[in-house]
N, C-alpha and C positions, 0 to 999 in steps of 0.2 A: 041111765042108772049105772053106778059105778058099784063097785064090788064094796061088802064093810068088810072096814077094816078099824077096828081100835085106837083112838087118836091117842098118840107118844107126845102131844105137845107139852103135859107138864112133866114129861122124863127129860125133856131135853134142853139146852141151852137158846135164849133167842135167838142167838143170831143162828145156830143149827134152824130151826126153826125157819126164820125166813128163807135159808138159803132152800128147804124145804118144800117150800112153800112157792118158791122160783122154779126147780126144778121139775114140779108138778106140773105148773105153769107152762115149760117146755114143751113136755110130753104134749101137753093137749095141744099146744099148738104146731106141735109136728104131724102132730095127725091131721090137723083143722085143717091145713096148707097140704096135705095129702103125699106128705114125705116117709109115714107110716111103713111099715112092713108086717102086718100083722102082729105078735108078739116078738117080732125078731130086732135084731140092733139094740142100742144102748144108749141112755143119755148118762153120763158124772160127773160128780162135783165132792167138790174135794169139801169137810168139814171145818166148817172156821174151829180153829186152834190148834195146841203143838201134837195130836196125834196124827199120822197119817190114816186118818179115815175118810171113806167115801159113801157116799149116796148113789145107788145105782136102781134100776126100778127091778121089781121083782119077776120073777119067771111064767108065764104062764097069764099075768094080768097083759091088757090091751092097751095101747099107748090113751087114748080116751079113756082108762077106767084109774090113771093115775090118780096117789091125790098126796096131799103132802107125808102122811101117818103112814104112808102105803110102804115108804122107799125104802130101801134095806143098808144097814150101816154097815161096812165092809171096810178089811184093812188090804194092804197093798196086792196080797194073796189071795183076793176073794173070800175069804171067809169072815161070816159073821160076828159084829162085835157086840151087836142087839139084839134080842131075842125074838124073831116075827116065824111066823107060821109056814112062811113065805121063804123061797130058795131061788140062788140065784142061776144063772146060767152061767158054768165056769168059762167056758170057752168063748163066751162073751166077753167076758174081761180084760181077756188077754192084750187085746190092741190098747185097753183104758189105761190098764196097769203101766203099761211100757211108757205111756205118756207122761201121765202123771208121775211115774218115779224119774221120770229127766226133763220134766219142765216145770218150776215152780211157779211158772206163769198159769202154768193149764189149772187153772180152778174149773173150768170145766169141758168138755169133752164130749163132741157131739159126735155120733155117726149113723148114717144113714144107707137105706139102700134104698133111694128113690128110683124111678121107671129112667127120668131125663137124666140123671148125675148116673146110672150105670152105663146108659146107650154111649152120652160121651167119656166116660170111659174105658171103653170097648174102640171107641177110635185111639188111629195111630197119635195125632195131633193134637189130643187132646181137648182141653177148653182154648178158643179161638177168640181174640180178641176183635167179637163183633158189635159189643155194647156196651154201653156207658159200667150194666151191672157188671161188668166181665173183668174191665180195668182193675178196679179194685181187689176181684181176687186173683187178677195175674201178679198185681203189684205182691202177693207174699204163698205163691204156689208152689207145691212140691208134690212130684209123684213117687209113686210104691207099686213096684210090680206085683201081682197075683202069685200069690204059692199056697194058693190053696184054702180053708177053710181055715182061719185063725185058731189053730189051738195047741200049737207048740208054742213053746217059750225061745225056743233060739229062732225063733222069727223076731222076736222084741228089739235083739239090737240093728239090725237093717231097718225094720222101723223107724225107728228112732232118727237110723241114721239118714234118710230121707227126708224127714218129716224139717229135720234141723230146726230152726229158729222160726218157722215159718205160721202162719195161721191156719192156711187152706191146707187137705192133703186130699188129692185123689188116687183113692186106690183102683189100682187099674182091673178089673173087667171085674168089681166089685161093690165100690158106690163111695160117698163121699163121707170127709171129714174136718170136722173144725176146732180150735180151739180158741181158750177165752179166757179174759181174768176175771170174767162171774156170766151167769147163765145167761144172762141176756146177750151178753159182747159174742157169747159162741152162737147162739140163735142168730141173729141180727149175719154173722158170717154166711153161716148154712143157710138163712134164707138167700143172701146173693148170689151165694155159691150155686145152690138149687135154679136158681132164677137164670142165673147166667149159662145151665146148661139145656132149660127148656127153650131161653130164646134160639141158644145155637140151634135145639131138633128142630126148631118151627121151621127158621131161616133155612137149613138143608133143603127140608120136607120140599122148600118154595120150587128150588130149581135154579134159582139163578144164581149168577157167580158173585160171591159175597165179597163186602169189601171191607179192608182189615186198619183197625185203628195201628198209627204208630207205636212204636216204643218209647219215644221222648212224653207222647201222650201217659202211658202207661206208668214211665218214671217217675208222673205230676201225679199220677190219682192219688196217695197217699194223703199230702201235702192238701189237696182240691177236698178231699174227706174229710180233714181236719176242720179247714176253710167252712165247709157249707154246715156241718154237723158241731161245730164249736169244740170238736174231737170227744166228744159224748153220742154219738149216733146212737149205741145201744141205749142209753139214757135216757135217751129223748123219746126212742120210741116203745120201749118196753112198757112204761106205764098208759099205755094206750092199749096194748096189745091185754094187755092185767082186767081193762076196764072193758076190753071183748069178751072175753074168759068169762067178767065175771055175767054178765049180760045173758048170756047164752048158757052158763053151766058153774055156778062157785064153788062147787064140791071143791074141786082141786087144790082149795084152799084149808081142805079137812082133814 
């Protein structure tokens, strides 16, 4: 049972709209995969057209009680640029903001505090290049040290500056982050990214001494992701993931 909420579809433009409707889409499936953190963290995405506005989920709802009417329209500032009932969490925005105003690539903006992506980023080493899923996010990784509780603004440009051109960001003794050029490409990250820090706890947890793929290996994942995924991977698998969603719960399409 999801929270009502008002549907805004004929306030708004289709392609808002769909991109709405994706975004929703996210949420449930960050919680389905158990990447959730109660009502904490943030999914964004940037509005198709020339205003800089964003989509971000509203404060207080549950990542499962997303839906698309739910999401709150916000300018680079956090503040509201459509009228909903619903407020956002300012201090959450802070790390989204910084992204999206220096990368016109990030149409969307995942970040998470999972249990596996905090544990390894709490190690010195970070993500270890022990699996096939790992390759691919060492091929574009960048780390961010901890200072604290995201809610200064002069933390945005270290950010930033970290983050560089990159896809993957792990914040260190904090949890993980991805970007995308639409919601699925950021999902599709975040789940390898997630994935590639659970296999490392397992492997730990085992005991024995792990063995480490090459760097010439690492140099080819890109190139090999292209190759196997036709360089559409989010593409391919997003409408699968749409027709789980809808299977189990279509709300999130309301």
């Amino acid at each position: 049972m999801t929270a009502a909420v008002r549907t805004v579809r004929e306030r708004v433009s289709e392609a808002e709209w769909r991109q709405r409707v994706d975004l929703a889409a996210c949420y449930r499936l960050v919680a389905l995969y158990g990447m959730d953190d109660l009502i904490f963290t943030h999914i964004s995405a940037r509005v198709p057209g020339p205003e800089h506005h964003f989509l971000i989920n509203p404060y207080g709802l549950t990542f499962d009680e997303m839906t698309a009417s739910s999401m709150l329209k916000v300018d680079l500032d956090g503040n509201k640029v459509m009228q909903s009932e619903h407020e956002i969490n300012p201090a959450g925005f802070t790390i989204h903001s910084a992204v999206h105003a220096a990368r016109e690539d990030a149409q969307c903006v995942l970040h998470v505090h999972s249990r596996n992506g905090i544990a390894v980023s709490a190690q010195r080493d970070g993500v270890l290049p022990i699996s096939q899923h790992s390759i691919f996010v060492l091929a574009s990784l960048a780390y961010h040290d901890y200072e604290g509780v995201a809610l200064d603004d002069d933390e945005k440009p270290r950010l930033v500056r970290d983050l560089g051109d990159k896809r993957f960001l792990m914040l260190r003794n904090h949890g993980l982050l991805t970007v995308g050029r639409s919601v699925a490409d950021a999902f599709l990250a975040m789940y390898f990214f997630e994935t590639s820090c659970t296999i490392q706890v397992r492997a730990q947890a085992g005991g024995g001494e792990l063995r480490l793929i090459g760097g010439d290996i690492i140099e080819r994942a890109p190139a090999q992701m292209r190759q196997v995924t036709r360089g559409a991977g989010a593409e391919l698998a997003w409408p699968g993931l749409l027709r789980k969603l809808d299977r189990l719960d279509p709300s999130y399409a309301s």
